[in-house]
C-alpha positions in Angstrom: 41.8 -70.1 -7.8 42.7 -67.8 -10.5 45.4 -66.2 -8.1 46.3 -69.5 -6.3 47.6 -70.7 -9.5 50.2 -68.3 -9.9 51.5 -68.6 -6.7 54.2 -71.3 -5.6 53.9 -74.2 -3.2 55.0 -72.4 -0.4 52.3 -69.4 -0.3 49.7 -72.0 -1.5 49.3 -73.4 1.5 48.3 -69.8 3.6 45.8 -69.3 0.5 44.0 -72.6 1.0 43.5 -72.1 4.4 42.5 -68.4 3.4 39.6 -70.2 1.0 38.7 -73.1 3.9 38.1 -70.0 6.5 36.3 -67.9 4.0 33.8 -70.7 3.5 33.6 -71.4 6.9 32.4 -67.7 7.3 30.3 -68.4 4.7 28.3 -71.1 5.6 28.0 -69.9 9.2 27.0 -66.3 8.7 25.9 -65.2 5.2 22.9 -66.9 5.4 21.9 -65.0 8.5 22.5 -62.0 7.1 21.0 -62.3 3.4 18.2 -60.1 2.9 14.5 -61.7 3.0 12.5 -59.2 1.0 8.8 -59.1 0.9 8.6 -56.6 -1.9 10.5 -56.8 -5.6 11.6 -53.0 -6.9 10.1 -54.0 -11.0 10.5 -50.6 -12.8 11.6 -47.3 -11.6 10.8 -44.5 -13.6 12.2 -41.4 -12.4 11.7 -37.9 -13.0 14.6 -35.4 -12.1 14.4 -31.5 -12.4 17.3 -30.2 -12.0 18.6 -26.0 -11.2 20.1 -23.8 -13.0 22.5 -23.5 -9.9 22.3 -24.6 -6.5 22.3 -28.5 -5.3 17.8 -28.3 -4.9 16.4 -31.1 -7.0 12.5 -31.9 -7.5 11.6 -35.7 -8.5 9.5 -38.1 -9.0 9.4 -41.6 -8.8 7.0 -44.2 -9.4 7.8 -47.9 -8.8 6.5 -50.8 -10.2 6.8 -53.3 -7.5 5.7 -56.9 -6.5 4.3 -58.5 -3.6 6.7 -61.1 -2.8 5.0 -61.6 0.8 2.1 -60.7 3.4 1.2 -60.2 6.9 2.8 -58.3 9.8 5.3 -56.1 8.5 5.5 -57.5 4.9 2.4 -55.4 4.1 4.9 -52.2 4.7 7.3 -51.0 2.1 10.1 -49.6 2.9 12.3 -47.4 0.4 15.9 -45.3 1.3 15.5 -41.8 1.4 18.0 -40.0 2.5 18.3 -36.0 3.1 15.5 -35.4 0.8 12.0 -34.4 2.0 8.7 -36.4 0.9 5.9 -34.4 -0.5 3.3 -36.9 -0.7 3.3 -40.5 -1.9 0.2 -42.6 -3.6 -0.2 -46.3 -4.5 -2.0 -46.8 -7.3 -4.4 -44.0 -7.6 -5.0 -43.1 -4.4 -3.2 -40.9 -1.9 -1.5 -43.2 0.8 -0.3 -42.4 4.1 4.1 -42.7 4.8 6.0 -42.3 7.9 9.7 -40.8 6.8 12.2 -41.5 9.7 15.2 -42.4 10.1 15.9 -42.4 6.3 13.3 -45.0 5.8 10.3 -44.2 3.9 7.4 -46.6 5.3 4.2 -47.2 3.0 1.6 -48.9 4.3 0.4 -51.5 1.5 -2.6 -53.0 3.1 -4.7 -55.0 0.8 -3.0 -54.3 -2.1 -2.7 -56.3 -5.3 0.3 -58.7 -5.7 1.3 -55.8 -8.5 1.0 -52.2 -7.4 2.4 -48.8 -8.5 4.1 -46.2 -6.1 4.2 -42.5 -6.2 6.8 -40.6 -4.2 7.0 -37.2 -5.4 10.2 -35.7 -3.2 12.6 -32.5 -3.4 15.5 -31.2 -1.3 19.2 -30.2 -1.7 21.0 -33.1 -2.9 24.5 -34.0 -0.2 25.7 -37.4 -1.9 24.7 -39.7 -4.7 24.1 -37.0 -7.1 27.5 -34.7 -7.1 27.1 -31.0 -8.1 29.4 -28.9 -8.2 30.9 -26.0 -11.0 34.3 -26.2 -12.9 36.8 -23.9 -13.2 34.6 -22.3 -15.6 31.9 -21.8 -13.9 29.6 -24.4 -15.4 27.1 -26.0 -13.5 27.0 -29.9 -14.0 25.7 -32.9 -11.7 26.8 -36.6 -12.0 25.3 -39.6 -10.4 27.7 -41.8 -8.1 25.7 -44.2 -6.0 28.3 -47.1 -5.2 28.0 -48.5 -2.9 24.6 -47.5 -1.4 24.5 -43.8 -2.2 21.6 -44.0 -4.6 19.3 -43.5 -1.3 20.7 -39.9 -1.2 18.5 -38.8 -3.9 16.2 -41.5 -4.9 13.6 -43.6 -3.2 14.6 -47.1 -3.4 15.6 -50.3 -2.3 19.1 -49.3 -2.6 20.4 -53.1 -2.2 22.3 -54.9 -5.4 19.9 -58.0 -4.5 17.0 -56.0 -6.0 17.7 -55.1 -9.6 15.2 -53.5 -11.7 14.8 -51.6 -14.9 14.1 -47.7 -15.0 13.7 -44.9 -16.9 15.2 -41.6 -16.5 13.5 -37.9 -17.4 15.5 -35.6 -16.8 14.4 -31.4 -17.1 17.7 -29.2 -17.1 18.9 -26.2 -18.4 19.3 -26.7 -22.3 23.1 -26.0 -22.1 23.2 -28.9 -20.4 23.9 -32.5 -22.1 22.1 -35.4 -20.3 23.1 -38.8 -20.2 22.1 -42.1 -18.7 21.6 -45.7 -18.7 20.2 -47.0 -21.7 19.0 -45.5 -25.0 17.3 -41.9 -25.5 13.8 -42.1 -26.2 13.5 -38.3 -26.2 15.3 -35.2 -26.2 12.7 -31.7 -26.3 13.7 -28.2 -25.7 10.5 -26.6 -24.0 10.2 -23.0 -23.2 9.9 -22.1 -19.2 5.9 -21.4 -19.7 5.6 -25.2 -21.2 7.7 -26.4 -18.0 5.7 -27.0 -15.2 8.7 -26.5 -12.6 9.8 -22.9 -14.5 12.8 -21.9 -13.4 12.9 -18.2 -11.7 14.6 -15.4 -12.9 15.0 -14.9 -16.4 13.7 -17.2 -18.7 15.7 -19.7 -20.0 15.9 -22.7 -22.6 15.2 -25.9 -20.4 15.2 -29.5 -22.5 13.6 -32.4 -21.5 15.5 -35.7 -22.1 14.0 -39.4 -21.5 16.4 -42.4 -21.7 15.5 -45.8 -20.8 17.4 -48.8 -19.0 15.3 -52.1 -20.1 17.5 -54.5 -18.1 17.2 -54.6 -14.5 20.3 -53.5 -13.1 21.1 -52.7 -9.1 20.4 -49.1 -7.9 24.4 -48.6 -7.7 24.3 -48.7 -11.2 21.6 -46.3 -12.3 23.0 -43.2 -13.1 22.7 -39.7 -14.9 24.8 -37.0 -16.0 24.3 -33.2 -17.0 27.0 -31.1 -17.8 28.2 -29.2 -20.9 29.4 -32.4 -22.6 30.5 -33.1 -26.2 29.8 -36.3 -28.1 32.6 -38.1 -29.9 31.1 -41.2 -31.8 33.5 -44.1 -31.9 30.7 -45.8 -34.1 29.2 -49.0 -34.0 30.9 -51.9 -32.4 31.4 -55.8 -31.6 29.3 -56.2 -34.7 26.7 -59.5 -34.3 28.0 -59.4 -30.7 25.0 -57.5 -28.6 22.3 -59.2 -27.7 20.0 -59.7 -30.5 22.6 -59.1 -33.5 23.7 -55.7 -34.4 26.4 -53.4 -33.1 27.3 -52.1 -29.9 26.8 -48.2 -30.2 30.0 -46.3 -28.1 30.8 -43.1 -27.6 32.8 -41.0 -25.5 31.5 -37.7 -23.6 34.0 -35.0 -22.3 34.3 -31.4 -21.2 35.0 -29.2 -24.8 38.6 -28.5 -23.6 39.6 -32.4 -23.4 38.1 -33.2 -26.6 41.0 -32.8 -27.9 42.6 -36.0 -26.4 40.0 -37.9 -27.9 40.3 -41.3 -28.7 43.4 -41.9 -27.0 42.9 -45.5 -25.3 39.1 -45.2 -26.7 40.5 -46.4 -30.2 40.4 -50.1 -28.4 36.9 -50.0 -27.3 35.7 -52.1 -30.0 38.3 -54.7 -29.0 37.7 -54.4 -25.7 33.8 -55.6 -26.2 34.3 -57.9 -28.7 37.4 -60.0 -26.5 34.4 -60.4 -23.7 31.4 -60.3 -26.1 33.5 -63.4 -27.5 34.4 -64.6 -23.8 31.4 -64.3 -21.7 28.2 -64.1 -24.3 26.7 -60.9 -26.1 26.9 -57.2 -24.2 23.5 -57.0 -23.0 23.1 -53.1 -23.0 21.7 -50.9 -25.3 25.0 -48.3 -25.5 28.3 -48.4 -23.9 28.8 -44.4 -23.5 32.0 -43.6 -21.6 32.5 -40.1 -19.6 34.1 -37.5 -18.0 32.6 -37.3 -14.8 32.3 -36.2 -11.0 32.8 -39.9 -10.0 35.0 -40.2 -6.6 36.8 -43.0 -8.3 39.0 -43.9 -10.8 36.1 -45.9 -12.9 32.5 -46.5 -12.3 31.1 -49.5 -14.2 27.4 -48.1 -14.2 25.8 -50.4 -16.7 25.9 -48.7 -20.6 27.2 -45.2 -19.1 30.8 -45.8 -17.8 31.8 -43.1 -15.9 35.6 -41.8 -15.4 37.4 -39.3 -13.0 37.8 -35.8 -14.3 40.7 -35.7 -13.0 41.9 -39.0 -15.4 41.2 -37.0 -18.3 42.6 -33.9 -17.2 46.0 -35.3 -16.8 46.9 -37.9 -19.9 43.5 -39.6 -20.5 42.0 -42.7 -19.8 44.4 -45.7 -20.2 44.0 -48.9 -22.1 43.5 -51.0 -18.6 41.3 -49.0 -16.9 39.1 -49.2 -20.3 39.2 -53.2 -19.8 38.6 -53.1 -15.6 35.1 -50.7 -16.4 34.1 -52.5 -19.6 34.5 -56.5 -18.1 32.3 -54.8 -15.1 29.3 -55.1 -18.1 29.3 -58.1 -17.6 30.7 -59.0 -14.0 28.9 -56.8 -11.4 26.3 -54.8 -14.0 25.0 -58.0 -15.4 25.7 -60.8 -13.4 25.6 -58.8 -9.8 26.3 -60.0 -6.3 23.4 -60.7 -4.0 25.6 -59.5 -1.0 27.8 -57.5 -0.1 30.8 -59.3 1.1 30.4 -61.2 -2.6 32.0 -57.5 -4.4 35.0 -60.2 -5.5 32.6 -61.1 -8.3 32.7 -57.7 -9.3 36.2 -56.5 -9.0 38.0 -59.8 -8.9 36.6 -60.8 -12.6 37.1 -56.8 -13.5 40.8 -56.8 -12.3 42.0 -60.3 -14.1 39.8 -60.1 -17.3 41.9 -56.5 -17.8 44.8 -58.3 -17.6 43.6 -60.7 -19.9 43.2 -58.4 -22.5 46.5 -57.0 -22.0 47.6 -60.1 -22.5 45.8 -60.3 -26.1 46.3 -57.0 -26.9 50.5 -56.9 -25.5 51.4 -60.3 -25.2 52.3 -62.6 -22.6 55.2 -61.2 -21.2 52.9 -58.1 -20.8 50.2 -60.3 -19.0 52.4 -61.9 -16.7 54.0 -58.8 -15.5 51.1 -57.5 -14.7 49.8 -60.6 -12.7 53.2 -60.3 -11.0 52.2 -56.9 -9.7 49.5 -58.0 -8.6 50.7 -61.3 -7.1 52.8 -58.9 -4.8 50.2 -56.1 -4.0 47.7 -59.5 -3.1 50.6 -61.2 -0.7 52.0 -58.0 1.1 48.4 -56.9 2.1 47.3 -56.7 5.4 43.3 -56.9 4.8 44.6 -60.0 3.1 46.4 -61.3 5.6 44.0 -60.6 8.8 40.4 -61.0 6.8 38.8 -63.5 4.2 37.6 -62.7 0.6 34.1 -63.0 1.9 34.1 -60.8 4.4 30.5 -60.8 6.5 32.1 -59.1 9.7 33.2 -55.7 7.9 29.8 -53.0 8.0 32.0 -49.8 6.0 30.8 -50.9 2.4 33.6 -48.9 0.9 35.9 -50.9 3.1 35.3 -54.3 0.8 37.0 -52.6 -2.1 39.9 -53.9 -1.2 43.0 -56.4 -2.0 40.9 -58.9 -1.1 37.9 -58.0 -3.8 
């Protein structure tokens, strides 16, 4: 509607019969395809220790889950595991037999209380999700980068938006190493390699352990970490009496030593940026909003309270005002309020791409506003997605194909 409304009479008709066929789709396929669960992901609290080169992780993860159904195959729980190998898995306190096949991890549940615990201690060299890699100064860093469902890469999960859940990330890494992820830091403790139960080999080195916690439940897409040689500039506290609760929103921004220097650039409107939503939509919801430089294989990533940005972005001018807006509104469209299913990403990205132009428009005026819906008015009508698919698209099985004109 949003787009509709800038169109004239003569496109509008093509768009309503765009909407009418989209929830035709809707009504006649989604349903069959929406996921039934018989077990709720709770909690997630994950323990990741990292190399001091090399893509080998070792992890742990123990989910707090819910019975949501029994009987047949409802009293198996399945979790994505990708690439990785499974050492051993318990529920509750007790060792428990798994099949791993297929990338499916399968737990037998068995008489089980309605609330259980799982164990799933794993290790491997990581191939997607997590992204290692070196710069070109030879420093060692890993980011997470799950969209759309790459978090089963490296962590065993019900890697499905439907199922959000809170989690808490421990992360051991070399000490040279900042770590960042969702939430607020709990803990951040430099232990010696005798105190760290998976020692590095070689030559001993500094290893820190750092604990941050997530406490709203957010989609496994979303739930991220970073380690790399990063430096902190505070941009303060923000959107004052605007986060849930009261207070400020804490922000900063994390970057490579050498692009420090660029720093704040478009980051000097982050405190708008929140507060035109905050004021919008309702109170931000997180704990932070950090924003990075990062692996990320886009342009943005909206992971909720830890936005992360290309390296290449920063390398080459910085971060611009509206790519600031797009991963900020995604707080609260896609990281807060998050799509069920997949062909529903237009709650994501539609909201993220108009609410930035929104702000352009409080923040450089109308004329700036409805330039920039022009552009997008003629990207939208000379599409051929567009043309040939609806916005709710249940027929297309490529995820990263749905980020599209249409979304």
């Amino acid at each position: 509607a949003l787009v509709v409304g800038v169109v004239p009479p003569s496109d509008r008709l093509r768009f309503d019969m765009r909407i009418a066929f989209a929830a035709l789709v809707l009504a006649t396929q989604l349903g069959a395809q929406q996921r039934k669960p018989s077990v709720d992901i709770l909690d997630y609290d994950l323990t990741i220790t990292l190399p001091d080169a090399g893509s080998t992780i070792d992890g742990v993860a123990i989910l707090t889950i819910r019975r949501l159904a029994r009987g047949g195959a409802n009293d198996t729980l399945a979790l994505d595991l990708l690439d990785l190998t499974v050492k051993s898995v318990r529920v509750g306190d007790r060792a428990a037999p798994f099949t791993h096949a297929g990338g499916v991890i399968r737990i037998p549940l068995g008489a089980t209380a309605d609330s259980a615990r799982v164990t799933v201690a794993f290790s491997g060299a990581v191939k997607d999700g997590l992204i290692v890699s070196t710069d070109s100064a030879g420093r060692w860093m890993a980011f997470g980068d799950n969209w759309p469902n790459r978090a089963r890469h490296w962590i065993p999960s019900v890697d499905h938006p439907s199922d959000k859940a809170t989690v808490t990330w421990t992360v051991i890494a070399p000490s040279e190493r900042k770590v960042i992820a969702n939430g607020t830091r709990l803990e951040e403790m430099t232990v010696s390699q005798k105190d760290d139960p998976d020692g590095h080999a070689g030559a001993p080195i500094a290893v820190t352990k750092t604990k941050w916690r997530e406490s709203k439940p957010i989609p496994t897409y979303l739930m991220v970490i970073a380690a790399a040689p990063l430096v902190e500039y505070p941009l303060g506290n923000t959107a004052c009496g605007l986060m849930e609760g009261g207070g400020c929103v804490p922000q900063m921004v994390y970057t490579l030593p050498e692009q420090r220097r660029i720093v704040p650039g478009a980051f000097a409107e982050a405190d708008s940026v929140v507060t035109f939503f905050a004021r919008m939509f309702g109170p931000f919801v997180y704990e932070k909003l950090a924003h990075l430089q990062s692996l990320t294989r886009f342009g943005g990533m909206e992971n909720a309270s830890a936005i992360f940005y290309s390296d290449r972005t920063f390398r080459t001018g910085g971060v611009s005002y509206g790519l600031l807006a797009h991963e900020t509104a995604h707080q609260w469209f896609g990281d807060a309020v998050t799509a069920r299913e997949w062909p529903h990403l237009w709650l994501s990205e539609g909201f993220a791409t108009y609410l930035a132009a929104l702000y352009t428009q409080k923040s450089r005026g109308d004329s700036a506003f409805l330039a920039e819906m022009s552009g997008v008015r003629t990207a939208v009508l000379g599409d051929a997605i567009v043309a040939q698919r609806p916005v709710i698209d249940t027929i297309e099985t490529i995820l990263t194909a749905l980020l599209n004109a249409n979304s």
